[in-house]
C-alpha positions as CSV (number, residue, x, y, z in Angstrom):
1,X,70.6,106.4,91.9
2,X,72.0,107.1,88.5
3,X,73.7,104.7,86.2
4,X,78.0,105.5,85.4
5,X,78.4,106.5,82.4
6,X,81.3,104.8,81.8
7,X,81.5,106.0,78.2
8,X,82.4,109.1,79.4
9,X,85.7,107.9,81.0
10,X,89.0,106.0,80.2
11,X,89.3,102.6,79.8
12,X,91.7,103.1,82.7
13,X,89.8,105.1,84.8
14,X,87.3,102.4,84.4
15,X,89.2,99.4,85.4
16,X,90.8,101.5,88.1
17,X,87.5,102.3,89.6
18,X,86.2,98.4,89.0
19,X,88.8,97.3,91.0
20,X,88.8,100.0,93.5
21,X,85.4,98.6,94.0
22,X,86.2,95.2,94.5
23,X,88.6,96.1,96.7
24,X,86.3,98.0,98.7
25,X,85.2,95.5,101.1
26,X,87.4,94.5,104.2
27,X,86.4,90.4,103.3
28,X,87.8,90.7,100.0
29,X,91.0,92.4,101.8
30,X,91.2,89.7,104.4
31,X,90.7,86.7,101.6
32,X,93.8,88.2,100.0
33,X,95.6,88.8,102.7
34,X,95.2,85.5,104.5
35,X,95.3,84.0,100.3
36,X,98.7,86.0,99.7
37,X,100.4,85.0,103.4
38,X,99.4,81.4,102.2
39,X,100.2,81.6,98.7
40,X,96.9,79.2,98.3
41,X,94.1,77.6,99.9
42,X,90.7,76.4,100.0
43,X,87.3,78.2,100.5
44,X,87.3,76.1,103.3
45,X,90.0,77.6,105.3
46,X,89.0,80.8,104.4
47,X,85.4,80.2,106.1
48,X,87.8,79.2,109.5
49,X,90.2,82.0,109.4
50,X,87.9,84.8,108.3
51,X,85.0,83.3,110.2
52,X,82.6,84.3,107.7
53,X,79.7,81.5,106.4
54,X,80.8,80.1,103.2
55,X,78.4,81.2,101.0
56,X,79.7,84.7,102.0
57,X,83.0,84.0,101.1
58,X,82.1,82.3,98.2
59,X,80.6,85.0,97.2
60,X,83.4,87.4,98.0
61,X,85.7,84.9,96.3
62,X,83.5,85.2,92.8
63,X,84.1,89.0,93.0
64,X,87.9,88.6,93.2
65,X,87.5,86.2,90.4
66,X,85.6,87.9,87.9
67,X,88.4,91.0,88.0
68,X,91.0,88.4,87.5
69,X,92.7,89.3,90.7
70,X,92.7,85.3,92.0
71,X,92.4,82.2,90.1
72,X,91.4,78.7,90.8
73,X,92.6,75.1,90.1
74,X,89.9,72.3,91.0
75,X,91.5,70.2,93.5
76,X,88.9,66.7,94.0
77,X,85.7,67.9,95.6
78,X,87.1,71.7,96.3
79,X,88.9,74.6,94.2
80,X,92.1,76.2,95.3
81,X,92.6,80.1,94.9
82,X,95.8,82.2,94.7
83,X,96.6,85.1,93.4
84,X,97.4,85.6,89.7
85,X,100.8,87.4,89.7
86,X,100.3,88.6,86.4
87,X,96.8,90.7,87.1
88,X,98.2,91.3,90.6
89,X,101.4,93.7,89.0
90,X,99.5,94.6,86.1
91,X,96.6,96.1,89.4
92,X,99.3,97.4,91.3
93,X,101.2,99.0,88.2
94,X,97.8,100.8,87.8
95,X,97.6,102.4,91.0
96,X,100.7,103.4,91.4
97,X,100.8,105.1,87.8
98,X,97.1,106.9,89.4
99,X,98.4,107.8,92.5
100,X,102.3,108.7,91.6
101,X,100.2,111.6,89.6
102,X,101.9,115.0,90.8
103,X,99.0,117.1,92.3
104,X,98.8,120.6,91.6
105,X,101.5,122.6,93.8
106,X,99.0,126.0,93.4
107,X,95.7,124.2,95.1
108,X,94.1,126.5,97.7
C-alpha cells in the first residue's frame, strides 16, 4: 500500500481525514460516548462498561489523545479523561464546515 501524500492536500483536508480516522473505530466512539454521558472517568470504568481489556482501551484512549480530542488529569495511581471542549467545537466546526458544502445540483 502506498504512502498519502499529504503534501498534496490542505492542512484541512488533512486534519479532517486524521480525525476521521480516529474516529473510525466503534471503541473510540463508545469511549466518547460513555466519556461525554459521564463528563469524566477512569480507564478503569471504561474497561467495565465497554468490556474491552485495558490495554485495548488504553490503547484506544492514546489515539483520542494524541488528536487532542480528550485530555487527562493524573488522579493518585490513575488518570482521568474527558473531553476537551475546545478541540471538541473546533472538530465539530470542521465537519460541519466539510459537510454543509453544497454538492453539485447538475451530478448525473
Amino acid at each position: 500500500m502506498g504512502v498519502t501524500k499529504s503534501e498534496f492536500f490542505t492542512k484541512e483536508q488533512n486534519e479532517i481525514a486524521t480525525i476521521a480516522k480516529v474516529l473510525g473505530h466503534p471503541a473510540r466512539i463508545a469511549i466518547l460516548d460513555f466519556i461525554i454521558k459521564l463528563e469524566t472517568c477512569g480507564c478503569g470504568d471504561l474497561v467495565k462498561d465497554i468490556g474491552l481489556a485495558q490495554p485495548t482501551i488504553s490503547q484506544h484512549l492514546k489515539e483520542l489523545k494524541k488528536v487532542g480530542i480528550l485530555k487527562g488529569k493524573i488522579e493518585g495511581t490513575s488518570v482521568c479523561y474527558c473531553i476537551d471542549e475546545e478541540k471538541w467545537d473546533s472538530i465539530r466546526n470542521k465537519f460541519n464546515k466539510f459537510l454543509n458544502k453544497n454538492s453539485t445540483e447538475n451530478c448525473c
